[in-house]
N, C-alpha and C positions, 0 to 999 in steps of 0.2 A: 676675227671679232666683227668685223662688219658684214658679214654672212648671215653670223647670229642674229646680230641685229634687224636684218631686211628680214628674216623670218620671221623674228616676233610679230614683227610690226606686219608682214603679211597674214597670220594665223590671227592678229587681233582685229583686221579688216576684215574676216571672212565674219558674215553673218550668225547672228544663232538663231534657233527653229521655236518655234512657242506655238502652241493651243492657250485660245483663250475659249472659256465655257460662256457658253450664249444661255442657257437654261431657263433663266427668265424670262417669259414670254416677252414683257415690257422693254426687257434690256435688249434681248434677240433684237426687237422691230427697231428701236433705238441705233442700234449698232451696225446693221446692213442697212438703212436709209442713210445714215450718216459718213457710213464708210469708215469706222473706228471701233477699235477692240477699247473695252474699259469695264471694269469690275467696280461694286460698289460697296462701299460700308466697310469700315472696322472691324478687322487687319487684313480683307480682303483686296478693299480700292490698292493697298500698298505694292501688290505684286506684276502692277501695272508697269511700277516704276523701275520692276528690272530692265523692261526692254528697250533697247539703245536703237538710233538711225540706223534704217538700212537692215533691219531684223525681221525676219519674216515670220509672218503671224496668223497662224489658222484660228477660226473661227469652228468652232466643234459645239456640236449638238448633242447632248445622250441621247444614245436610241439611235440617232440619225448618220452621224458622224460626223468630218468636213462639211461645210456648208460656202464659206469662203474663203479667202487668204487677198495678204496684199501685204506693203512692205512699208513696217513701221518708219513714221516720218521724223521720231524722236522730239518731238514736242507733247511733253505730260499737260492737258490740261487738267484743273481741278476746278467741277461745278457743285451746285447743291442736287441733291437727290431724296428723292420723296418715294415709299413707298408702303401704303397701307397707313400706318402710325408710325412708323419709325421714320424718321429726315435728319440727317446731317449737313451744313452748311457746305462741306466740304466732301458728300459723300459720296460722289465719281471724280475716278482718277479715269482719264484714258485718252488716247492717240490715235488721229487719224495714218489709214491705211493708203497709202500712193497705191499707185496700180492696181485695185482692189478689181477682185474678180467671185463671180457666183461660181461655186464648183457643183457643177451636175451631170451626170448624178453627183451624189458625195460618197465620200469615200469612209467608210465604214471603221466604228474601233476594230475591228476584226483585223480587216485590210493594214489597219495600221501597225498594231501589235504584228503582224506577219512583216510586214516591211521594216520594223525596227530591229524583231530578231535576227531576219537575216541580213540587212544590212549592219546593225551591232551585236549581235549576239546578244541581246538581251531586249523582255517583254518592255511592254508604258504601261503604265494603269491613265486613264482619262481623269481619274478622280478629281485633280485638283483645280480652281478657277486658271489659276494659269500653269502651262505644265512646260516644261524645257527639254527639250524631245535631243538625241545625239546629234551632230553634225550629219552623219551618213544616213540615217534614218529621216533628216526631216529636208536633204534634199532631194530625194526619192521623192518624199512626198510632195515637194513643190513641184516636179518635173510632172509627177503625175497627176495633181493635179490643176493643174495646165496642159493639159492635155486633155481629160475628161471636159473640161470648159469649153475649148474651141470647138 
């Protein structure tokens, strides 16, 4: 029983991998000056608040790919956000990144999609503002991209 137990509790200590989508120009520059992943507006800002301390978080560009990574600090904050006509009082959810790092080059959905399948046998679509990438697949891509950086 207390085998089981050290297990658990070591499998729920190991990090999860996330992409978050920079795609807005405004939010891009926002979020690599600031050193924080954060999505905005309704039901989007919400998917912020999967990611827990200690959760490692890519910054993903369409078109581009990776752009950064750093390791969520687990504090959601919630400001107001403005953009165009539409503003919500409450309309960025998002957390600073510890150890935030530029990945350059970046690392391509191509590159990505090939590292997940063959790390998990199975493709990513980019599609979503925040995507939750397997275990094997998104520590590949932290190893690698830490690596491209230095």
């Amino acid at each position: 029983m207390a085998k089981r137990l050290q297990a658990n509790r070591t499998k729920a200590s190991e990090p999860q991998y996330y992409t978050v989508n920079t795609d807005c120009p405004k939010s891009q520059k926002h979020m690599l000056e600031e050193h924080r992943a954060a999505a905005f507006f309704d039901p989007w800002k919400y998917e912020i608040d999967r990611i827990k301390k200690g959760d490692i978080v890519f910054l993903y560009e369409s078109g581009v790919g990776i752009i950064a990574v750093g390791k969520a600090s687990g504090r959601i904050e919630v400001r107001p956000f403005r953009d165009g006509k539409r503003h919500e009082r409450d309309g960025e959810h998002s957390m600073m990144l510890l150890d935030f790092r530029l990945v350059e080059p970046s690392i391509t959905a191509k590159a990505i999609s090939a590292i997940s399948e063959y790390a998990e046998g199975t493709k990513v679509s980019m599609r979503g503002t925040v995507v939750r990438l397997r275990s094997g697949a998104g520590l590949r891509l932290f190893k690698l991209a830490r690596i491209v950086e230095a």
